[in-house]
C-alpha positions as CSV (number, residue, x, y, z in Angstrom):
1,X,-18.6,15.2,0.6
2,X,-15.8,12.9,1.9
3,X,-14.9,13.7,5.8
4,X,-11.7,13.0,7.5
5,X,-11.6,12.9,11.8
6,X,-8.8,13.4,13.6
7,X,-7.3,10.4,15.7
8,X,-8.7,11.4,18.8
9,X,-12.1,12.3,17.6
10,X,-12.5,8.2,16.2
11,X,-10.9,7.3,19.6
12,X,-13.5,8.8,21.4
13,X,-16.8,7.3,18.8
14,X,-14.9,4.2,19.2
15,X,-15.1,4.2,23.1
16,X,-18.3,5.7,22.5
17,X,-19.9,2.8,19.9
18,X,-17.7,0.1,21.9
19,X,-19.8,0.4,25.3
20,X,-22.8,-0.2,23.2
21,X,-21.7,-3.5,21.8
22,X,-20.7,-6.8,22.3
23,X,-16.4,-7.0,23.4
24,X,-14.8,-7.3,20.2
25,X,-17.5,-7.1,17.9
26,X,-15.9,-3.3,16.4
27,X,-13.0,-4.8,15.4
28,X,-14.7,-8.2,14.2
29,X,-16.4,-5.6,11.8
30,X,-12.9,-4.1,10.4
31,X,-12.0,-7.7,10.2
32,X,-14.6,-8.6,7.8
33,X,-14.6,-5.4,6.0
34,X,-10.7,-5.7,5.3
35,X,-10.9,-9.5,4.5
36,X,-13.7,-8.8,1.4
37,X,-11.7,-5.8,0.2
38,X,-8.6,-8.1,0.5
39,X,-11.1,-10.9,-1.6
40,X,-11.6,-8.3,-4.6
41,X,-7.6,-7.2,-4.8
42,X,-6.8,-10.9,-5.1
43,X,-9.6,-11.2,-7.8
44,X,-12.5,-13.5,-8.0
45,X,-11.4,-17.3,-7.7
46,X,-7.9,-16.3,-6.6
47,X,-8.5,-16.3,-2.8
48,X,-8.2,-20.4,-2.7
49,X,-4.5,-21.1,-3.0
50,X,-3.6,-17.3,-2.4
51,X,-0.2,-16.8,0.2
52,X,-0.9,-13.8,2.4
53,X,1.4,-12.3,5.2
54,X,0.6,-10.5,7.6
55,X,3.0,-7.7,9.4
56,X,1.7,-7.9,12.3
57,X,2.5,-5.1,15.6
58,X,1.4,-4.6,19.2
59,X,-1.8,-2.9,18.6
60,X,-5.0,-3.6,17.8
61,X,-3.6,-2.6,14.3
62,X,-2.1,-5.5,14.6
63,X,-5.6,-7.4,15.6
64,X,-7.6,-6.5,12.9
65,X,-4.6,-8.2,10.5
66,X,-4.7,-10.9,12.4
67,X,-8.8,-11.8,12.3
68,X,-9.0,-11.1,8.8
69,X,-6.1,-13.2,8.4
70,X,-8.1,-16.5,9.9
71,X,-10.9,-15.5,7.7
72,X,-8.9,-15.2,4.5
73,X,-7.2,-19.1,5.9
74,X,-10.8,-19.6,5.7
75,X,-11.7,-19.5,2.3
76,X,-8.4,-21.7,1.8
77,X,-6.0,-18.9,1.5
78,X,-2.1,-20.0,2.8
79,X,-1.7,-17.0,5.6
80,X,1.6,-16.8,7.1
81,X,1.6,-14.1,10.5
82,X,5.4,-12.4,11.3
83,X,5.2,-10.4,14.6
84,X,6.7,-7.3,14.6
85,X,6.3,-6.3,18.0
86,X,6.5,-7.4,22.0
87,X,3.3,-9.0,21.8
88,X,0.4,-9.5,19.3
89,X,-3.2,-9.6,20.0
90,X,-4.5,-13.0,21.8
91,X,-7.6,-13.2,20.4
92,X,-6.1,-12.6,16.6
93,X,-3.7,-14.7,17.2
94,X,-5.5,-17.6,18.4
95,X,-8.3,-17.0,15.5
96,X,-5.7,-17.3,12.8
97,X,-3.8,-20.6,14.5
98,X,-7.1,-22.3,14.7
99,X,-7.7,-22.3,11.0
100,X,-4.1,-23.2,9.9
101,X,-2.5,-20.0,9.8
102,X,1.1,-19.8,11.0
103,X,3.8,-17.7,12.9
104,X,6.7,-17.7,10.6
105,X,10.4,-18.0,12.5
106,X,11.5,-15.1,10.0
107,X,9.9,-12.9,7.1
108,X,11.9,-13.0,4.4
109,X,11.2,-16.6,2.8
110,X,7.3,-15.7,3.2
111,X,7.0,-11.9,1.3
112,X,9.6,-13.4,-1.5
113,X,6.5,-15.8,-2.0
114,X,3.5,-13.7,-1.2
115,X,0.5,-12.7,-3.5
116,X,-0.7,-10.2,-0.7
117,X,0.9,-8.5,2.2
118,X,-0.9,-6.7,5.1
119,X,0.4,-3.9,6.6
120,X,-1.1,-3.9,10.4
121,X,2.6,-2.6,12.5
122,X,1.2,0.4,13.0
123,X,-2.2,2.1,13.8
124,X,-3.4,5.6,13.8
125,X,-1.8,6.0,17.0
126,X,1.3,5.4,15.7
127,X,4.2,8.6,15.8
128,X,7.3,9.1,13.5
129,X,8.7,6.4,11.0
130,X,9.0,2.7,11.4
131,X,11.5,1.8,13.8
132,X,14.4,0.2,13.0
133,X,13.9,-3.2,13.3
134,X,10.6,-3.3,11.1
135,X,12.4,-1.5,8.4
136,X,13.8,-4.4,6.3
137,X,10.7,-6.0,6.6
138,X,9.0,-2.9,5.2
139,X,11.3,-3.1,2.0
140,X,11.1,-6.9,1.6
141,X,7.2,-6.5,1.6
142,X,7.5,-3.1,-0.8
143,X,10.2,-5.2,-2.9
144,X,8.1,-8.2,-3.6
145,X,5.5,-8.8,-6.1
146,X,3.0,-8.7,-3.1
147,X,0.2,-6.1,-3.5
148,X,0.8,-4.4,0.0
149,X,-2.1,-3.2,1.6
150,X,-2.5,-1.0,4.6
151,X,-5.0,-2.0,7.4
152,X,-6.2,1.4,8.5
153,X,-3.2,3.7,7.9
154,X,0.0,2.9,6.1
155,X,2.7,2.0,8.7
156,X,5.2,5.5,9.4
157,X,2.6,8.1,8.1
158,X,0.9,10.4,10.6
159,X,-2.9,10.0,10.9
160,X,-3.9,13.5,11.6
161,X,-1.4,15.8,9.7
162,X,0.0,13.7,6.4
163,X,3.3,14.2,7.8
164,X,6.0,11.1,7.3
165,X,9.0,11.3,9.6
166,X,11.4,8.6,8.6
167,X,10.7,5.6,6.9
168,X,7.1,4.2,6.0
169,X,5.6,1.2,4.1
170,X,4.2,2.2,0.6
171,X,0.5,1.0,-0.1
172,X,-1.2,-0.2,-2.8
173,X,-4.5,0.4,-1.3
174,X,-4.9,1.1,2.1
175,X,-8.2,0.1,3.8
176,X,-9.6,2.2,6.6
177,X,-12.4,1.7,8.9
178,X,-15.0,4.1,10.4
179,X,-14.2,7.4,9.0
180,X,-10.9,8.3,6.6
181,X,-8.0,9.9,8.6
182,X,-6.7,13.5,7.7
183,X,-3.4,12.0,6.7
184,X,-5.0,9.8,3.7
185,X,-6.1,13.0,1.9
186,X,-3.4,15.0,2.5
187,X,0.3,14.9,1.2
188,X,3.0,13.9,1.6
189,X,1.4,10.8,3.6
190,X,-1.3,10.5,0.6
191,X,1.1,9.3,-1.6
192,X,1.6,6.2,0.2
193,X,-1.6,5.1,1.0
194,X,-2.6,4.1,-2.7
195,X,-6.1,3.3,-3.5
196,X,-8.2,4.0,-0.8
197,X,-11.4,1.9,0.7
198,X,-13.5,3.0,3.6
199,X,-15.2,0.5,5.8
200,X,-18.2,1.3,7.8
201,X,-18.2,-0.4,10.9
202,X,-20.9,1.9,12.7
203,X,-18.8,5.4,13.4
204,X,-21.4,7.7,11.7
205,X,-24.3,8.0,14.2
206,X,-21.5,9.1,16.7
207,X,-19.0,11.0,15.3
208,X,-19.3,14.8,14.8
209,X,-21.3,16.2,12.6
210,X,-18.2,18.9,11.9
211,X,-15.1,17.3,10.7
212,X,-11.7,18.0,10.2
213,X,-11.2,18.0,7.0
214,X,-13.2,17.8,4.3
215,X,-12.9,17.2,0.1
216,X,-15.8,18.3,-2.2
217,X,-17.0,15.7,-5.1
218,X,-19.3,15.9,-7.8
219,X,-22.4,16.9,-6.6
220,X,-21.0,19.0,-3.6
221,X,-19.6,21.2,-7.0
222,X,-22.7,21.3,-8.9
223,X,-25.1,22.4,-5.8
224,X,-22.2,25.3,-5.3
225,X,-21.4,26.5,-8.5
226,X,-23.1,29.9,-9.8
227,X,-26.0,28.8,-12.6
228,X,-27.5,32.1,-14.2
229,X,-31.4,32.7,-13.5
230,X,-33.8,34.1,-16.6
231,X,-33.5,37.6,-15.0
232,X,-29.6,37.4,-14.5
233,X,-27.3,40.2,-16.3
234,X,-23.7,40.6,-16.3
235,X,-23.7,42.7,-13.1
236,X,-25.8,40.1,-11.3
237,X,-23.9,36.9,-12.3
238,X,-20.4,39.5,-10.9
239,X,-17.8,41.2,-12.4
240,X,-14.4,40.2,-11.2
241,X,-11.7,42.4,-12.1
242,X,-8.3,41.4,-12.7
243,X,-4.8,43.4,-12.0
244,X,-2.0,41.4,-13.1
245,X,0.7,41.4,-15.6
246,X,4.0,43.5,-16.5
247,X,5.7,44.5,-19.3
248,X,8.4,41.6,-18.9
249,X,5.3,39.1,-17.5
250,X,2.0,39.8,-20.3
251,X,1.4,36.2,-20.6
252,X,0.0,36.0,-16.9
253,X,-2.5,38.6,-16.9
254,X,-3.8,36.7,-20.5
255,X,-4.0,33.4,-18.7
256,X,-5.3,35.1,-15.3
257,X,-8.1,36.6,-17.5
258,X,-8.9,33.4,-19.6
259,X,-9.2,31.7,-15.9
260,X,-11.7,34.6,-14.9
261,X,-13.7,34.5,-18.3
262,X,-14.1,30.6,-17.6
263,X,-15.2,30.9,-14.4
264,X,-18.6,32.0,-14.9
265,X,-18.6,35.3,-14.3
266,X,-20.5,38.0,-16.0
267,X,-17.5,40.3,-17.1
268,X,-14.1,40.6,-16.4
269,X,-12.3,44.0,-16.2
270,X,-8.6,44.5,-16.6
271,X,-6.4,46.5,-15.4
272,X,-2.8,46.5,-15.9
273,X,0.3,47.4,-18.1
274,X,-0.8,44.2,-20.6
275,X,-3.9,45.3,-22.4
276,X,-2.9,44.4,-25.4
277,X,-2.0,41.2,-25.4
278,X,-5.4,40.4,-23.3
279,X,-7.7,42.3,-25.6
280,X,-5.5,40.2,-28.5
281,X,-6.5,37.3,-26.8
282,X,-9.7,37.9,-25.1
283,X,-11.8,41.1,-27.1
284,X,-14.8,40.4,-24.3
285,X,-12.2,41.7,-21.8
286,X,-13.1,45.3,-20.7
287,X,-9.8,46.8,-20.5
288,X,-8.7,50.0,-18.0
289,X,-5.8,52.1,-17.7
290,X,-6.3,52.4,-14.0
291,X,-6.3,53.1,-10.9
292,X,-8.7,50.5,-9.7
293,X,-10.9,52.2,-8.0
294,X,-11.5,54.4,-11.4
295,X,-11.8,50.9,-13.6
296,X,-15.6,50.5,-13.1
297,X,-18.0,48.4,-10.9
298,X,-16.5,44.8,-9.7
299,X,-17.6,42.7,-7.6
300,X,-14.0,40.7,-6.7
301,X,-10.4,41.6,-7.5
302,X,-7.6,39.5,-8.4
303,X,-4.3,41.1,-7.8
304,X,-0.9,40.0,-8.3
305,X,-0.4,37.5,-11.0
306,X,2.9,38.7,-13.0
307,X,3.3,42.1,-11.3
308,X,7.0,41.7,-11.0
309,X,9.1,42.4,-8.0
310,X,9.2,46.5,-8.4
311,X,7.3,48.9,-6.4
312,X,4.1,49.0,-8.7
313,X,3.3,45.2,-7.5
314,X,2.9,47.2,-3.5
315,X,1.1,50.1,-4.8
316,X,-1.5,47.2,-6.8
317,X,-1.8,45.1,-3.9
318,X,-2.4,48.2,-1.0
319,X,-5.3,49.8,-3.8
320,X,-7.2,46.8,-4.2
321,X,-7.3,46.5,-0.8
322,X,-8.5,49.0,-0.3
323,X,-11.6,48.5,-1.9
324,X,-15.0,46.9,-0.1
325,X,-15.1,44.0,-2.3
326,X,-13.7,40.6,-2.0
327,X,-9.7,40.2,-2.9
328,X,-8.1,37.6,-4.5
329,X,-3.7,37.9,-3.4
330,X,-1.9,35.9,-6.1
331,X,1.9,35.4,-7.0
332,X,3.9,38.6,-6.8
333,X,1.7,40.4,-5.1
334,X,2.0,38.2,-1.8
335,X,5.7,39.5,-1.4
336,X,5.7,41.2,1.6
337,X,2.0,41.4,2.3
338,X,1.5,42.9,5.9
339,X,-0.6,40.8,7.8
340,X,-2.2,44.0,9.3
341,X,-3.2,44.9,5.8
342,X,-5.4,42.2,5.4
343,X,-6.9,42.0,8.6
344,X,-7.8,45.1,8.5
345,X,-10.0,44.5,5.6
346,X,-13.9,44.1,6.0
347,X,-14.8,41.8,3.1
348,X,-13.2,39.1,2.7
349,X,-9.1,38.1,1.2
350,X,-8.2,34.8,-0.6
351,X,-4.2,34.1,-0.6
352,X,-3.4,31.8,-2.8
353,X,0.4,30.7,-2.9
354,X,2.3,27.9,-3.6
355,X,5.2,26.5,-1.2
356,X,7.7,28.7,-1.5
357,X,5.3,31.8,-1.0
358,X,4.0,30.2,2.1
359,X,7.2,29.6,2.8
360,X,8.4,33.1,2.6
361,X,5.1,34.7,4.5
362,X,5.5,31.9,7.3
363,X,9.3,32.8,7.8
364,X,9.9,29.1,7.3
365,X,12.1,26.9,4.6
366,X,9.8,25.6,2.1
367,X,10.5,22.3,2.9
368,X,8.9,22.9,6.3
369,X,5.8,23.7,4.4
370,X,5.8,20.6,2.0
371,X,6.1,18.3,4.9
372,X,3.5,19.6,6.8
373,X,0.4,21.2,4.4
374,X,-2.1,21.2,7.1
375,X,0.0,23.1,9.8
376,X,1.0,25.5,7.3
377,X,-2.5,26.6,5.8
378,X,-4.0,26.4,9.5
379,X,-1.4,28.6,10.3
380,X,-1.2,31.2,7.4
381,X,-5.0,31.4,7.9
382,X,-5.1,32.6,11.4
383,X,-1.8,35.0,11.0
384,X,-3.6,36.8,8.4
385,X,-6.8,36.6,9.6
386,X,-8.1,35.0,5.5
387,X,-9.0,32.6,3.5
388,X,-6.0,30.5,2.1
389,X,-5.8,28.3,-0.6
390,X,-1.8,26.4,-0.5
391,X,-1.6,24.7,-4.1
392,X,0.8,21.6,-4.5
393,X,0.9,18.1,-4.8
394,X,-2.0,18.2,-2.4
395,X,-4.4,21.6,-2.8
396,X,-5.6,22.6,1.2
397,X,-8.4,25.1,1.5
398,X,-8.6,26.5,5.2
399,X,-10.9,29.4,6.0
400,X,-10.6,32.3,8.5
401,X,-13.3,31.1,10.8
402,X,-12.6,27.7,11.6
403,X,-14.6,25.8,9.0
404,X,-13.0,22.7,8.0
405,X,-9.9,22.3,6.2
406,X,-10.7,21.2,2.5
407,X,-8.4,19.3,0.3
408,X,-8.9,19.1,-3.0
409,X,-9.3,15.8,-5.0
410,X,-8.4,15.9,-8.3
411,X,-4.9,17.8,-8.5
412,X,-2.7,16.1,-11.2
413,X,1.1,16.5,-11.5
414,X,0.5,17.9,-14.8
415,X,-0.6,21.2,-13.6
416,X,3.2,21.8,-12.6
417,X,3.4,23.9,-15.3
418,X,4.2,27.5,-15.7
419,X,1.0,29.8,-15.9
420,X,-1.5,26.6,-14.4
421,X,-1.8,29.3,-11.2
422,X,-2.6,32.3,-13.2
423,X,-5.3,30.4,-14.5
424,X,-6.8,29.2,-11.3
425,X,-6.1,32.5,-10.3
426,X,-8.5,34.3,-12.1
427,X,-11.2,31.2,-12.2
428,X,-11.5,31.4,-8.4
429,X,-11.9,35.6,-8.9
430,X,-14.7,34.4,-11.4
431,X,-16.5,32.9,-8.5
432,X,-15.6,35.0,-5.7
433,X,-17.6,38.0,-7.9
434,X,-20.2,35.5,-8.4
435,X,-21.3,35.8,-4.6
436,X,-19.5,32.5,-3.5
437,X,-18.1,32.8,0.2
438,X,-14.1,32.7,-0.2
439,X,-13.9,29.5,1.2
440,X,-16.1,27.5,-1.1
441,X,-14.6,29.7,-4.4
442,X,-11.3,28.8,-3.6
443,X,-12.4,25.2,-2.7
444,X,-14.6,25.0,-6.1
445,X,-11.6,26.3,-8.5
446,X,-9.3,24.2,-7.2
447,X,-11.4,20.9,-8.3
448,X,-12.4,22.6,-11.6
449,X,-8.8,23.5,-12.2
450,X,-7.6,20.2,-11.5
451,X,-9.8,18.5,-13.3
452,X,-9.5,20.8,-16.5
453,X,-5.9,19.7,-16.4
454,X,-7.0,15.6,-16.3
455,X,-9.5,15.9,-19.2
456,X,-6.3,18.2,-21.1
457,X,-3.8,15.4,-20.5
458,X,-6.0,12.7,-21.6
459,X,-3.6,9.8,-23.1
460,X,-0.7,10.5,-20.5
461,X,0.1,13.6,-23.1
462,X,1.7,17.0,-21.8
463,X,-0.6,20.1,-21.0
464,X,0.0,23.8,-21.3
465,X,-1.8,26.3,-18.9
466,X,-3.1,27.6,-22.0
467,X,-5.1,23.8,-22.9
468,X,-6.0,24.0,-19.1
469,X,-8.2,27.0,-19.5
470,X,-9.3,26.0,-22.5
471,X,-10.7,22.8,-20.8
472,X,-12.0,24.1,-18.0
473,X,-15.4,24.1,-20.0
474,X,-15.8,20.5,-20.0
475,X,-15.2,19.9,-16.6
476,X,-17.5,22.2,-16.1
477,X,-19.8,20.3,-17.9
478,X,-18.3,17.3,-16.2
479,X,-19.5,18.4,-13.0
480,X,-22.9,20.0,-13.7
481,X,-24.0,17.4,-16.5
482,X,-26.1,15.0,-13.1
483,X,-27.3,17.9,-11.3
């Protein structure tokens, strides 16, 4: 599992780890740590010779640059420091002079020539974008042939919510000490960090042992996911039901089904005006007329994908539920979902929208949402009182009871296709039936479904919702092959 603390919670196992230890030896640690990773971006043999520049601010941001600046001059590397700020850090300063390292009278000559820029302007303290005067600096470094890399936290971004207000400095890589920051995971901040490196400097015996923020892997997936026993049957590996689909919409109830029948669950039962088309597709499906409630034994619904905007997508949403069984609230049939309603509910509701639907239930522009991920999930999950799972660039989890928020890693631009939601739609039904929790279903289909779509656009080549289901198989396999 990869963590992510808020600023104030490393502040305070900073201070904590700090009193324990010799002055400056925390951020002699980072030092090292960001001068080796700095070593292996520059490649073997390259260091010797190698022109580095350090953007350099008031902080102990700034610091860290600084000391692994002199060591870098130490192995013979040509560092150049430009000060961005009132003051830079004494000690830093007077490290990197004392090996050769030099103040440069202005910044542009240096980053035309660089093989390596570090980015220490800002820390995680650091609020809204970089101010004015460091901004041509920030687009000389970005502009050069430089690899750019970001000592702790890419300079602009916001540490604890992924937010970027104004202008920031594009990573690389971004190298971060102690514990990895909310804002590293999380878009729209994410994207500017680049390849990311933690460096343990000692935070783990005293930070928390519940984090902010969280992002399965590997082997978080394969202890989760539903394996069938030698006495399992269908009912007992969960039937997830599935009401989606119209008339004018057929192809989402076939992709919200092919999702569901991937998932892992025993059976899937439809319901819905597109029968047809999902028997045609899927003859395992058992298919119902309906109401609901007369459709048979399921042990988690999925309601909404393809409904269409008429009164029928209401009446679907308000009788599933109304049943005792876990709910999955897709696509159409968020529009104008009642708070109340789902509160109301005893077992438990996953909402799964996208931007604009979160956009819509929040009373917010969508931009609002994109901006801000984390406020938006944290907020949509304590209005309605569920589990919500906001897809987009970056896929947040948050539950209804203050777990973590999860972020999913393996999203891919090429699920930006139409039906890709349908799909995950139904494969997080699949594993809500199965007798996962709703935060660990929707946090478990979201990795599968992303990685599905990275195995189907192997080779840089398009994918189709359709070749996403169809691969969620072998990432299946993918993820369960070590366990």
């Amino acid at each position: 599992m990869r963590t992510a603390y808020r600023v104030e919670t490393v502040r305070a196992a900073e201070a904590e780890l700090m009193a324990r230890l010799p002055h400056g030896a925390l951020m002699q640690r980072a030092a090292a740590g960001l001068a080796a990773a700095c070593c292996s971006l520059l490649g073997k043999g390259r260091v010797y010779g190698a022109r580095v520049v350090l953007l350099v601010g008031s902080g102990d941001n700034g610091g860290d640059a600084l000391y692994a600046g002199a060591r870098l001059a130490r192995r013979g590397a040509g560092v150049t420091a430009v000060l961005l700020g009132e003051r830079a850090h004494e000690g830093g300063l007077a490290a990197l002079r004392a090996v050769g390292g030099r103040v440069a009278d202005e910044p542009f000559g240096p980053l035309a020539a660089a093989d390596l820029v570090l980015d220490g302007i800002t820390g995680i303290g650091g609020r809204g974008g970089l101010r004015p005067g460091a901004v041509p600096v920030a687009r000389a470094a970005r502009g050069s042939d430089a690899v750019v890399v970001a000592v702790d936290l890419p300079s602009g971004v916001d540490a604890d919510t992924g937010e970027v207000h104004g202008e920031a400095l594009r990573a690389d890589a971004t190298i971060t000490f102690g514990a990895y920051k909310p804002g590293l995971l999380v878009d729209p901040a994410r994207e500017y960090a680049g390849a990311l490196r933690l460096v343990d400097i000692g935070l783990g015996e005293v930070l928390p042992g519940v984090p902010d923020l969280e992002a399965l892997q590997h082997e978080d997936l394969a202890r989760l996911l539903p394996v069938p026993g030698a006495e399992s049957d269908k009912y007992r590996r969960g039937v997830v039901g599935v009401l989606a689909g119209s008339a004018r919409y057929p192809g989402a109830a076939v992709l919200a089904v092919a999702g569901a029948l991937r998932g892992g669950a025993g059976a899937v039962r439809y319901v819905g005006h597109a029968g047809d088309a999902v028997i045609a597709a899927h003859p395992e499906t058992l298919v119902h007329p309906g109401p609901p409630d007369k459709a048979g034994r399921v042990q988690a619904w999925v309601v909404g994908p393809g409904l269409g905007e008429g009164p029928g997508a209401g009446v679907a949403v308000t009788e599933v539920l109304a049943s005792d069984v876990p709910v999955l609230v897709d696509a159409d049939g968020l529009r104008g979902l009642a708070p109340d309603a789902v509160r109301a509910r005893t077992a438990a509701t996953l909402l799964t929208p996208h931007a604009g639907e979160a956009a819509a239930l929040l009373g917010v522009a969508r931009e609002e949402v994109e901006a801000g991920r984390l406020a938006a999930v944290r907020e949509l999950a304590d209005r309605f009182g569920a589990t919500v799972l906001l897809k987009g660039s970056t896929t947040v989890v948050c539950g209804a009871d203050g777990e973590p928020v999860r972020v999913n890693p393996t999203g891919t631009s090429w699920l930006a296709t139409a039906g890709s939601g349908d799909v995950l739609s139904g494969l997080a039904g699949s594993l809500l039936a199965a007798g996962l929790p709703a935060l660990d279903a929707a946090s478990c289909a979201a990795y599968l479904h992303g990685l599905a779509a990275r195995r189907a656009a192997e080779g840089g080549a398009p994918v189709t919702a359709t070749e996403v289901a169809d691969s969620l198989r072998g990432a299946w396999r993918d993820v369960t092959a070590g366990a």
